[in-house]
N, C-alpha and C positions, 0 to 999 in steps of 0.2 A: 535288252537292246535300247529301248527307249532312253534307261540311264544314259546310253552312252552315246547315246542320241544328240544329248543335252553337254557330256563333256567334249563334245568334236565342235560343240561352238565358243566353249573357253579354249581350247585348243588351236581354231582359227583367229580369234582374237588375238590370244598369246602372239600368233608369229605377223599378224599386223600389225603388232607394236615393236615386233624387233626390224620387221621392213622399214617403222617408221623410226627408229633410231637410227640405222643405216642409212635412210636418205637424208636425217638432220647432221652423222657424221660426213656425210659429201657436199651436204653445204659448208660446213665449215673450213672444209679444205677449198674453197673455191672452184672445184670443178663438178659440178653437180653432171652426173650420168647414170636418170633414173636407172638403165637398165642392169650398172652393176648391182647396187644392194640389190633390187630385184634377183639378178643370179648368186649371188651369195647366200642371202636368204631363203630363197626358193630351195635350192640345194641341199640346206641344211632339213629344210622342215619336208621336201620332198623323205630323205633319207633317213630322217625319224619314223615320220607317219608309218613309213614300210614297217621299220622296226617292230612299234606300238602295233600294227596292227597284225602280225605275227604273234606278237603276245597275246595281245586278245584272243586269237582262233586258237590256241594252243590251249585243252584243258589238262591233258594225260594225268599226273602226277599233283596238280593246281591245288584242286578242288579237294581231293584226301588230305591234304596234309593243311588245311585253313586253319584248323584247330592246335597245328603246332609249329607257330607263327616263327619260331628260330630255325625248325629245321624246312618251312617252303623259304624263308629268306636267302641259309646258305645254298639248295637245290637252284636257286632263281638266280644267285648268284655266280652258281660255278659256270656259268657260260658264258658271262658277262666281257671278257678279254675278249673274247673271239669275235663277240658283237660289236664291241668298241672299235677292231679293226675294220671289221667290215662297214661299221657306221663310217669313218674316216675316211676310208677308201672310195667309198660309192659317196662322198661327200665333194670329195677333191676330184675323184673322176669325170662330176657330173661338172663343175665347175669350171676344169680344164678344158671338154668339151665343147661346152656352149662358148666360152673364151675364144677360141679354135675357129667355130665357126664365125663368131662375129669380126672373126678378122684381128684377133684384138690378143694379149697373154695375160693368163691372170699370174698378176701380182701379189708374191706372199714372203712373210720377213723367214730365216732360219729353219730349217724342217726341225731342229732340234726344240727351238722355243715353241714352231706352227705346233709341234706333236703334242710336248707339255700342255700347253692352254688346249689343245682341243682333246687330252686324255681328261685333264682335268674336268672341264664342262662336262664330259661326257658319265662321267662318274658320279658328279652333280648331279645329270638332269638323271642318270638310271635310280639315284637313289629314291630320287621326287618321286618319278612314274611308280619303280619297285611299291613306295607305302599308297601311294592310288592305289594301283594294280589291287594291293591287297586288301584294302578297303572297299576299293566296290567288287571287291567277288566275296570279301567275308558276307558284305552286305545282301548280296543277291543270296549268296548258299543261305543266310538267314531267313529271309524270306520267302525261298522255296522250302526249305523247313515249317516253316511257320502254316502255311498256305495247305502243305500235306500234311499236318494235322489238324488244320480245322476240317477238310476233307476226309477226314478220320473219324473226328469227331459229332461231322455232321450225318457220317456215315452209320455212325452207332447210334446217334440218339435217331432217327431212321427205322432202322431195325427195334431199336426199343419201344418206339410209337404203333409199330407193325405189331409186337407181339403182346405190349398190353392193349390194343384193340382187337384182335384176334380171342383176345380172354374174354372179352364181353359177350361175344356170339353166343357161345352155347349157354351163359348165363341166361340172358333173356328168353333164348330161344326155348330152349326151357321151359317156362312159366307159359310161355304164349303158344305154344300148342298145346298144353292142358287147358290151357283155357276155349281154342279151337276145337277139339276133341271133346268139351262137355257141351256143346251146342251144336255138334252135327249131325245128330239125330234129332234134337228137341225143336230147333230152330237153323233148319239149311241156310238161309237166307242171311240171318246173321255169321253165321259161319263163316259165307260165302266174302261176307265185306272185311271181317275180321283176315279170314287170308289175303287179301290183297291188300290190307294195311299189315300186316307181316309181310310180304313180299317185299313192301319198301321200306321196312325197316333191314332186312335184309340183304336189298341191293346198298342200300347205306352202310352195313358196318362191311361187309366185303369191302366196298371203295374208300373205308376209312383211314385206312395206312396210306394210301395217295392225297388222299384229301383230308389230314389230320387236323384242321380248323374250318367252318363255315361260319359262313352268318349267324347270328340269332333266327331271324325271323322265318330262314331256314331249317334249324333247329328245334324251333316251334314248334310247326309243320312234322318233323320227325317224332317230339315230346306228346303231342295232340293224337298222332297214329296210335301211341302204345297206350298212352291213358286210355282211350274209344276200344283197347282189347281190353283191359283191365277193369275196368269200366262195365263192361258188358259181364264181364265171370263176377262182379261185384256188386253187381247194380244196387240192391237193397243194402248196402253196410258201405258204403264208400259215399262221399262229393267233396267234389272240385270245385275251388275256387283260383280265379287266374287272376291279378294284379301284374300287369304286363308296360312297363314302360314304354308309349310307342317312339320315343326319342332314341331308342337301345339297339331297335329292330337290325341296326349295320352293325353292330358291334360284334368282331373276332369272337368265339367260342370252341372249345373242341367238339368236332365230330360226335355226337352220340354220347357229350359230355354230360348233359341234362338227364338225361333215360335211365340211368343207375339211382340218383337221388329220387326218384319218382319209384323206381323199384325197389328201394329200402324202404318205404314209406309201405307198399305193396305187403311185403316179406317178413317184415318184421312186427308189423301192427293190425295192418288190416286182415291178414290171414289169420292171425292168432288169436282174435277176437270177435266177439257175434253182434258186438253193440257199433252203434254208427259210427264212422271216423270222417273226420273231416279234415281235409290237405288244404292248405292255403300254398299257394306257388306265386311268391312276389318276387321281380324282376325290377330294378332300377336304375339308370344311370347315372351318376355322380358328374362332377367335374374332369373327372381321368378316369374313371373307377366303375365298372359295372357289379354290380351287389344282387346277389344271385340267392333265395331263401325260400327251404323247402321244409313246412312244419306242418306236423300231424298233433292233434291231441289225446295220442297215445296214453298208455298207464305207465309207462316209463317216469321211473323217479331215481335213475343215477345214469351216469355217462357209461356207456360203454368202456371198457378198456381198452378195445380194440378196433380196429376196421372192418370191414366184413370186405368182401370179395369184390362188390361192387366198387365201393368208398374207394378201398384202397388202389385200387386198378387207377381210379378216376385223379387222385391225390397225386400217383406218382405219374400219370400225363401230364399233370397240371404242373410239374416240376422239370418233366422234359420242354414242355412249350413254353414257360414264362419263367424256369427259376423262382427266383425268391419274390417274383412280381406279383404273383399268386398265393391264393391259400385257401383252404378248407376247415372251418370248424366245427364244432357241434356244440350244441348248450341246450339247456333244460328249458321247456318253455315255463313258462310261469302256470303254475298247476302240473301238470304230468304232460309229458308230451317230450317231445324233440324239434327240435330247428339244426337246419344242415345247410350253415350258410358258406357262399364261396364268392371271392374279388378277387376281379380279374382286371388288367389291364383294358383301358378304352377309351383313346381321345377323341376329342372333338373334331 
């Protein structure tokens, strides 16, 4: 509608410029009587407008056949005679009339010649309208096409955010009531805090398909809950160190994006060995770019060939949220170890 919003005021113009040649041909004759070109004119574009705008309300048959542009042309065409008399008709009727009343007759040269030049214009102007007509409705059906599939599309990557954060729940959850269940008899008390930093890791990945990005400093807050369980089932073979950008703190992150790389470091190092491990978690902001590096000084001396459960849940988020904006690596640290670094989109 708006489009057509915008062609009904070249459409008004159009017919002020043929009013305004109508009253420069009644100067010329010396008898200038604004009101005829006015009713001439008027008549003419009153008995269009009706026309046109029957066209417009009318989709039935329109709309199917855009994609085969010869056969809506001859369908748009075959009624074309019929409109043309009736355009003529309700042309000269209107004009007759108003004539009538003002007291006055309109003057017209030949019905035979009036017919010619007014079949002809009329076959004109339908051809004109005919390639509009067709052009802003190919154009509109294109972008209501267009529109129900990003709708589609936003619809799916939706669902896809939904179900690889759904996978991370029983991951974690997992780990962190073995680690609650070795401390409930030895130490209640810690137990006790330990479940209520579970509880909110938990109302967090629940609400994570609604809320599939948050803050860092958010995130933090989330990353800080699990390490303090982890931590706690660790305490003698585990330390943390945090190098935390506080410039970063508003920077976009996924949901519960953090908590996996913290849990490889968990799962794959610190459980499977009885000597000390030490995690560095460095966080930075760049100029665009936040730089996100989680490394352990494991015994690891080759790359993986693979993702693990966590990784790769986390790798293909980071594909639904940013595309090619993102990325995830891994590399050797220098001696044995691992580094699980990820950039992510983040302006200033």
């Amino acid at each position: 509608m708006i489009l057509w919003r915008r062609l009904l005021w070249v459409w008004a113009t159009f017919w002020l410029l043929m009013l305004a040649l109508g009253i420069q041909e009644s100067l010329w004759t010396g008898k200038l009587q604004f009101w005829r070109p006015l009713v001439n004119n008027g008549s003419s574009a009153l008995a269009a407008t009706v026309l046109i705008a029957v066209h417009i309300r009318r989709r039935d048959w329109r709309d199917s056949l855009l994609n085969q542009p010869l056969q809506w042309f001859l369908r748009s065409w075959a009624s074309m005679p019929l409109q043309m008399v009736a355009y003529i008709t309700a042309m000269y009727a209107l004009r007759f009339g108003i004539y009538a009343l003002a007291g006055s007759r309109y003057q017209h040269g030949p019905w035979l010649e009036v017919m010619a030049y007014e079949a002809t214009s009329f076959v004109m102007f339908y051809a004109l309208f005919s390639g509009i007509l067709f052009g802003v409705r190919s154009y509109r059906a294109w972008v209501e096409e267009r529109l129900a599939a990003e709708k589609q599309a936003n619809l799916a990557r939706q669902a896809q955010l939904a179900q690889l954060t759904q996978q991370l729940q029983p991951h974690f959850l997992f780990n962190a009531l073995n680690t609650v269940s070795s401390l409930i008899h030895t130490d209640p008390d810690a137990a006790d805090m330990l479940l209520t930093r579970l509880a909110t890791l938990l109302r967090t990945a629940t609400d994570a398909s609604q809320r599939p990005e948050q803050s860092l400093a958010d995130e933090l807050n989330l990353l800080r809950a699990y390490a303090d369980i982890m931590l706690q089932r660790f305490a003698d073979r585990v330390r943390i160190s945090w190098e935390i950008d506080a410039n970063a703190q508003d920077c976009r992150v996924p949901t519960l994006g953090l908590q996996p790389l913290l849990e490889n470091c968990f799962r794959h190092v610190v459980e499977k060995r009885s000597a000390l491990t030490h995690i560095a978690i460095r966080i930075k902001r760049g100029v665009s770019r936040l730089q996100i590096e989680f490394e352990d000084d494991g015994d690891l001396k080759l790359l993986p060939e693979q993702r693990g459960v966590g990784l790769g849940n986390l790798e293909r988020r980071l594909q639904s949220l940013y595309g090619t904006q993102a990325s995830l690596e891994l590399r050797l640290r220098p001696g044995n170890g691992l580094i699980v670094g990820v950039s992510l989109p983040c302006a200033h």
